[in-house]
C-alpha positions in Angstrom: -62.9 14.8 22.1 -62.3 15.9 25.9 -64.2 19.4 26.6 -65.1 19.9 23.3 -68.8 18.4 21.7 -68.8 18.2 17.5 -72.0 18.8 16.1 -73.4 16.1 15.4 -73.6 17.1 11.4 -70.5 16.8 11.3 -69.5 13.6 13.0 -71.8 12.9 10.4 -70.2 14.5 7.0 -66.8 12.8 8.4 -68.3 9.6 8.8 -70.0 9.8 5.5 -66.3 10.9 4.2 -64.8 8.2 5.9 -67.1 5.8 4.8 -66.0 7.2 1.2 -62.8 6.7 1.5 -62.6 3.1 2.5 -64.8 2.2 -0.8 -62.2 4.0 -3.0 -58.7 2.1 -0.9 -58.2 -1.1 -3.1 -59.0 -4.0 -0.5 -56.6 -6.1 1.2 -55.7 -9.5 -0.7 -57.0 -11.1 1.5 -60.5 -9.7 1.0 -60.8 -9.2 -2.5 -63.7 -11.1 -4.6 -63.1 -14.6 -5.7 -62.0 -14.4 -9.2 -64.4 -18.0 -9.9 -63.8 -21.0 -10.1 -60.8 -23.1 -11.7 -60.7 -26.6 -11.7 -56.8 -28.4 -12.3 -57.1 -32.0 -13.8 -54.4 -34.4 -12.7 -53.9 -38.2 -14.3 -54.8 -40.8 -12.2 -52.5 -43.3 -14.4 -49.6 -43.2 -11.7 -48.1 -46.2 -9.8 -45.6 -46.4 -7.5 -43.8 -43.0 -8.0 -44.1 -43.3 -11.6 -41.7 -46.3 -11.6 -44.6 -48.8 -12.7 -46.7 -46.0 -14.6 -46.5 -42.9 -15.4 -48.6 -40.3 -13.3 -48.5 -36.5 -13.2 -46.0 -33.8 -12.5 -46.3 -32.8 -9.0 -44.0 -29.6 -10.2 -46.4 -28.3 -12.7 -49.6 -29.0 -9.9 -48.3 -27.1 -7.1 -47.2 -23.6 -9.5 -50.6 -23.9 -11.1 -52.1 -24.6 -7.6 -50.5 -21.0 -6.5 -50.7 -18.8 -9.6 -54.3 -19.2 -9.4 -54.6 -19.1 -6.1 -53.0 -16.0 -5.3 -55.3 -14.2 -8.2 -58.1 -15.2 -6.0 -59.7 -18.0 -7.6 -61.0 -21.0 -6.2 -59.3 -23.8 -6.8 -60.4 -27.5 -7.6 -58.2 -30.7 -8.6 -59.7 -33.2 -10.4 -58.6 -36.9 -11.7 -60.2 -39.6 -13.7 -60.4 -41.6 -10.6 -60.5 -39.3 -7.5 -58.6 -39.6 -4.5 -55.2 -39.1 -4.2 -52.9 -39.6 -7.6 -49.8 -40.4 -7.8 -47.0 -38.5 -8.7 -44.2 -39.3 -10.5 -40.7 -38.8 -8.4 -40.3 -35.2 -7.4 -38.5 -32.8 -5.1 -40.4 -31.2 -2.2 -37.8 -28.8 -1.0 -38.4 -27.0 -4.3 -40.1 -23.8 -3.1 -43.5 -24.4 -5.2 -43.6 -27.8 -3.7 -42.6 -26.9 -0.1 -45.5 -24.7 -0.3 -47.9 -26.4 -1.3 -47.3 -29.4 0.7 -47.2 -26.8 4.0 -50.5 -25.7 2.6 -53.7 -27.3 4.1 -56.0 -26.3 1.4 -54.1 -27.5 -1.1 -53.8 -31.0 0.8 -57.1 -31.1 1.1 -57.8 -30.7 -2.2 -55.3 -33.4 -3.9 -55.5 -36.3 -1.4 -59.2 -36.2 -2.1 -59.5 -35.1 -5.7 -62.8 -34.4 -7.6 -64.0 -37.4 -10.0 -64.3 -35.8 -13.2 -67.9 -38.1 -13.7 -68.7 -36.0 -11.0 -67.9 -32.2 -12.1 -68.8 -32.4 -15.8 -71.7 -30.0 -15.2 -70.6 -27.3 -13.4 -69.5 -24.1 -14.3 -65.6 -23.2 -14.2 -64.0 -19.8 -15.5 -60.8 -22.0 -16.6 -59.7 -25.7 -16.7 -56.0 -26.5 -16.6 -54.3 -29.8 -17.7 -51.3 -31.1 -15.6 -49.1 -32.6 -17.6 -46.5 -35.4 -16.9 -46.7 -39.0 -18.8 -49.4 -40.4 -17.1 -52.0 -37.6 -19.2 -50.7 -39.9 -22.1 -52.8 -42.2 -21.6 -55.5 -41.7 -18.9 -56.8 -38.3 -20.3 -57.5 -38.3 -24.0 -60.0 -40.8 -23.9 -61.5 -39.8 -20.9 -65.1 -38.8 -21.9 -66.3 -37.0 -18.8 -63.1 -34.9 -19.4 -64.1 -34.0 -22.7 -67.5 -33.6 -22.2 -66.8 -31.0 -19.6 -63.4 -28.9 -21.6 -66.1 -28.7 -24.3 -69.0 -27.3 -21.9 -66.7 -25.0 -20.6 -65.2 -23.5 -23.8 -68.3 -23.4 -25.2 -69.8 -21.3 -22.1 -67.0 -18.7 -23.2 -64.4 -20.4 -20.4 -60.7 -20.7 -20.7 -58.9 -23.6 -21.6 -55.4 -24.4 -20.8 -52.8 -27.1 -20.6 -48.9 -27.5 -20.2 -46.3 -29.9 -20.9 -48.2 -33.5 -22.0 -51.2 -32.3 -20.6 -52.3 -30.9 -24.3 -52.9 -34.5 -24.9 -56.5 -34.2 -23.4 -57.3 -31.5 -26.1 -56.0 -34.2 -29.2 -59.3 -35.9 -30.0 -61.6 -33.6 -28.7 -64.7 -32.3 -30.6 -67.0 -29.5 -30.0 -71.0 -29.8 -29.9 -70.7 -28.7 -33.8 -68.4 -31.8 -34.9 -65.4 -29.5 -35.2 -61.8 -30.3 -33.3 -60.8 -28.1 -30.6 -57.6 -27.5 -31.7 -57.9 -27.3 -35.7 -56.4 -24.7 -37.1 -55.2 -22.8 -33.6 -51.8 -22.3 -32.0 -50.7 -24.1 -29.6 -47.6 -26.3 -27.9 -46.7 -28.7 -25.8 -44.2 -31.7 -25.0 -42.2 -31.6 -28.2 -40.7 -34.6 -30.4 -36.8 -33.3 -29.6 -37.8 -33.6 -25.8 -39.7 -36.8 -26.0 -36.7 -38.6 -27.9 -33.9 -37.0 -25.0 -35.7 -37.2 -21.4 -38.8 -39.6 -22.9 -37.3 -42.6 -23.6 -38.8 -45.5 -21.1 -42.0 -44.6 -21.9 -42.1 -43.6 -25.2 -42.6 -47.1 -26.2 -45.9 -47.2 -24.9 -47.4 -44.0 -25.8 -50.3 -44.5 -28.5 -48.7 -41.8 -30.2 -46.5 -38.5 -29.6 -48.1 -35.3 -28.4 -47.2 -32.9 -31.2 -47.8 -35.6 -34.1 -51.5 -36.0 -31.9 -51.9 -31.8 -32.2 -50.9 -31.8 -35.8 -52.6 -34.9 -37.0 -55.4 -32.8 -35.6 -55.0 -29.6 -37.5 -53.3 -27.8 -34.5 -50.9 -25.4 -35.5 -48.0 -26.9 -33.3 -45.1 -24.5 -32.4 -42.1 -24.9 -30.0 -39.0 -23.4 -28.5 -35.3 -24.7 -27.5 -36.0 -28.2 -25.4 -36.9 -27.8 -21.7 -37.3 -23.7 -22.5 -40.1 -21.5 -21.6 -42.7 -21.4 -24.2 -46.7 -20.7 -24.2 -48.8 -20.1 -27.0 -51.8 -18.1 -26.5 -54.8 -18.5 -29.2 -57.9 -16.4 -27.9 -59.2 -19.0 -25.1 -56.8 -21.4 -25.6 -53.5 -21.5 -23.8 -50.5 -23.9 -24.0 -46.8 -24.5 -22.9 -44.2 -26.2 -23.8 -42.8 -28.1 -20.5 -42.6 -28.1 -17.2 -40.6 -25.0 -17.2 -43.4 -23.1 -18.7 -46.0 -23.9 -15.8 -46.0 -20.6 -14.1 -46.3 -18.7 -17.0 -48.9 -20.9 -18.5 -51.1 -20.5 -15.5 -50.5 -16.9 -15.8 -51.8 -16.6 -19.5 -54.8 -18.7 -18.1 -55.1 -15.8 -15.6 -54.9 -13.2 -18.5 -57.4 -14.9 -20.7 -59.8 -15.0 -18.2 -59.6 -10.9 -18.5 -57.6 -10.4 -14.9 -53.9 -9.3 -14.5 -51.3 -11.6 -13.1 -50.6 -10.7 -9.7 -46.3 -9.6 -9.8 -44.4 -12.5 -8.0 -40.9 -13.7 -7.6 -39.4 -16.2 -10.4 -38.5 -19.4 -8.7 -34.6 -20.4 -9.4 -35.3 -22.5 -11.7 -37.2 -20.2 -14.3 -34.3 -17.9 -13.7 -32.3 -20.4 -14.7 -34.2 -21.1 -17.9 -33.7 -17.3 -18.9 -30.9 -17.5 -18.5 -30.2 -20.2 -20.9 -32.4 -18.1 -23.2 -30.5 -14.8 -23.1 -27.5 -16.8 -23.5 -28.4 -18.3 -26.6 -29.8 -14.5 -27.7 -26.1 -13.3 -27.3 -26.2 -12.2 -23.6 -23.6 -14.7 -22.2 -21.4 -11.9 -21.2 -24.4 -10.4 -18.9 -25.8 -13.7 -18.3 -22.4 -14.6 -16.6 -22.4 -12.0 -14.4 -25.6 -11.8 -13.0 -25.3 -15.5 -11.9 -22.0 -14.7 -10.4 -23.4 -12.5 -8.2 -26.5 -14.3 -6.7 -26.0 -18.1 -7.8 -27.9 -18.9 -4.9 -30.8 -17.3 -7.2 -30.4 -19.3 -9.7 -31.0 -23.7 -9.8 -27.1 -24.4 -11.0 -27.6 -28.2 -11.8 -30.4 -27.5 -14.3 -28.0 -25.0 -16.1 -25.6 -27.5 -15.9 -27.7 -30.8 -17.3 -29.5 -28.5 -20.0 -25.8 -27.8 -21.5 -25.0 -31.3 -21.2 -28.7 -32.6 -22.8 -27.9 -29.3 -25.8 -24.9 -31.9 -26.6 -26.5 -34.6 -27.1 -29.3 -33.1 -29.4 -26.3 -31.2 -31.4 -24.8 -34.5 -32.8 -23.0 -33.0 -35.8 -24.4 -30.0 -35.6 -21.3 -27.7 -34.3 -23.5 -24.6 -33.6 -25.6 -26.6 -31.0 -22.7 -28.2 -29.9 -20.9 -24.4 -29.1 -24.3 -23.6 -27.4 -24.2 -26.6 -25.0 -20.6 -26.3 -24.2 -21.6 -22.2 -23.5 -24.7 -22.8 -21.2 -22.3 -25.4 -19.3 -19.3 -23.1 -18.8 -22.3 -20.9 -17.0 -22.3 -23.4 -14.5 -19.0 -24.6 -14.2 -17.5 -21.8 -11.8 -20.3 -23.0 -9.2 -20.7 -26.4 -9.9 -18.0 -28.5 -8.3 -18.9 -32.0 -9.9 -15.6 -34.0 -11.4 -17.8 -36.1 -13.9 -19.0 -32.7 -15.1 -16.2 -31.3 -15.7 -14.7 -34.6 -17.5 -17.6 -34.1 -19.9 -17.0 -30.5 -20.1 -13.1 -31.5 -21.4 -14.7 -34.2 -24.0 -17.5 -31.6 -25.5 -14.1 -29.4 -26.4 -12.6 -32.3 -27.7 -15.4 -32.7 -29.8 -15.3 -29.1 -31.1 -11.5 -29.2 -31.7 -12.0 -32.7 -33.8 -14.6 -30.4 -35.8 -12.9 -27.9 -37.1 
C-alpha cells in the first residue's frame, strides 16, 4: 500500500468481505462435492470380441462413464467376474470412446472391475446396467446383482439400465416378494430391433427382453428402432438402445435430484434427431441443417437406418417412404455406389406399389 498504513479494522472488514464473497462464487468444477457414488455393471459373458460370445457395449460404458462423471460422482464398474470384460467389436475413434480410453481413471476402473460378490453391501446413489448381448445371459441370474439393485432401490437409490441391460431387472424381486418392474414403465432392446440387427444371437437368448419385461408386469414402451427413447418411472430409468445412452445416464442424473451438466451431442445422437424430426415432418429443415455442418452429424448411420427402415417396411408403403426419406438425407454426402444402387431399387419398390 506504499506510504499509506490501512487500519487494521479494515484490512479486517475487507477480509471478512472477501472471505464472503468466495462462499457465495459457485466453485470451480473441478472442486465441487462429489455427487456419491455410482456403480456401472458390465457382462462378463464376452469372448473374443463378441465373435464367440456376446459381451457388453463398449459405446453405451464409456457415455455412461462420462455423464456421470462430469456431474461429479464417483464412478465404479462392476462385472460378474471382475477384471477386465470383453467388449463386443467397437469403434475407438468415436469421441465417447477416444475419451475414455485416453482417460486413466476410467482404465483403471475397467481393466480391473469390481466383482459384484464383492460390492453387494455397499451403498451407491445409482446403479446403471450396460447393455449389449452378453447382459442376456450373464446378468439376470446373477444373484449378487440382484441382491445389491434391490438393497439399493430399497435404500431410496436410483436404478437404471439401457439397451439389453433391462434384462437384469426381469426376474428380480424386492424384500417384500413383489417384481421390480410390475406394473412400472419402462423400455429397452425392442422385438423389431432384436429380429433386424439380433439375428446370430437371438437363437440363444432364453428369451427376448421386452417379452421378459412384460411377462413380468412391466409396462413396456418403445420408439422407432435404433431411436432415442427413455422411460422414466419415479426411480426407475430405462432406454431403448444404444442411442439412448447419454440421455439415459442423464435421467439417472435427474433422478438422483441433480441437474444434468449442459454438453455437446455427439454426431451420432445428432444424427438420431434428425431421423426423428424427419419422421415429425421436418425433412425440409432437417436437410438443411445437415447441409451445412455434415461433419456434425455421423452420415453412415443416417444412411444404414434408412436402409434398416426398408427392410422393417415390407409392404407397408408409409415405412417404406420413410426409409427412402431418411436415406436421401444422406445421399448428397455419402458417396457409396452400393448405396445408391439400393437407393434406385427402394424407388422401384414404391413405383411397383402404387
Amino acid at each position: 500500500m506504499g506510504d499509506f498504513d490501512m487500519p487494521r479494522f479494515a484490512q479486517q472488514l475487507i477480509a471478512f468481505l472477501l472471505m464472503l464473497a468466495s462462499a457465495l462464487l459457485p466453485l470451480p468444477a473441478t472442486a465441487a462435492a462429489p455427487a456419491g457414488k455410482v456403480l456401472l455393471v458390465i457382462s462378463s459373458h464376452g469372448a473374443q470380441s463378441g465373435q464367440e460370445r456376446p459381451g457388453f457395449e463398449m459405446d453405451e460404458l464409456s457415455q455412461a462413464y462420462a455423464v456421470f462423471a462430469d456431474n461429479g460422482f464417483d464412478v465404479e464398474i462392476a462385472s460378474p467376474q471382475g477384471g477386465e470384460p470383453v467388449a463386443d467389436e467397437y469403434d475407438p475413434r468415436k469421441p465417447y470412446n477416444a475419451r475414455a480410453l485416453s482417460d486413466p481413471d476410467f482404465l483403471a476402473s475397467f481393466r480391473q472391475t469390481r466383482r459384484l460378490m464383492d460390492v453387494k453391501s455397499e451403498a451407491y446413489r445409482a446403479i446403471f446396467v450396460i447393455g449389449g448381448k452378453g447382459a442376456m445371459f450373464d446378468l439376470p441370474i446373477n444373484t449378487d446383482l440382484k441382491q445389491l439393485i434391490a438393497a439399493t432401490y430399497e435404500a431410496g437409490g436410483v436404478i437404471g439400465a439401457v439397451c439389453h441391460g433391462p434384462m437384469a431387472f426381469a426376474n428380480l424381486r424386492l424384500s417384500d416378494g413383489s417384481a421390480l418392474v410390475a406394473g412400472r414403465n419402462l423400455t429397452g432392446f425392442s422385438n423389431e430391433e432384436e429380429a433386424l440387427f439380433g439375428k446370430r444371437w437371438v437363437p440363444h437368448f432364453p428369451v427376448f427382453l421386452e417379452d421378459a419385461l412384460r411377462g413380468a408386469g412391466g409396462q413396456f414402451s418403445k420408439g422407432a428402432i435404433m431411436l432415442d427413447h427413455v422411460v422414466t418411472d419415479g426411480r426407475l430409468v430405462t432406454g431403448q438402445n444404444p442411442y439412448s445412452t447419454a440421455r439415459t445416464a442423464e435421467a439417472v442424473v435427474a433422478a438422483v435430484g441433480l441437474p444434468a451438466a449442459p454438453r455437446q451431442p455427439y454426431p451420432d445422437e445428432r444424427s438420431v434427431a434428425a431421423i426423428h424430426s424427419l419422421l415429425e415432418g421436418a425433412g425440409t429443415q432437417v436437410a438443411e441443417a445437415i447441409a451445412s455442418d455434415p461433419a456434425g452429424y455421423d452420415i453412415p448411420l443416417i444412411a444404414v437406418w434408412g436402409y434398416y427402415r426398408t427392410l422393417q417396411a415390407g409392404t407397408d408403403r408409409a415405412m417404406l417412404v420413410q426409409g427412402l426419406a431418411v436415406m436421401e438425407l444422406a445421399e448428397p454426402h455419402f458417396a457409396d455406389p452400393e448405396f445408391k444402387r439400393t437407393m434406385g431399387e427402394v424407388r422401384q419398390r414404391l413405383a411397383s406399389s402404387k
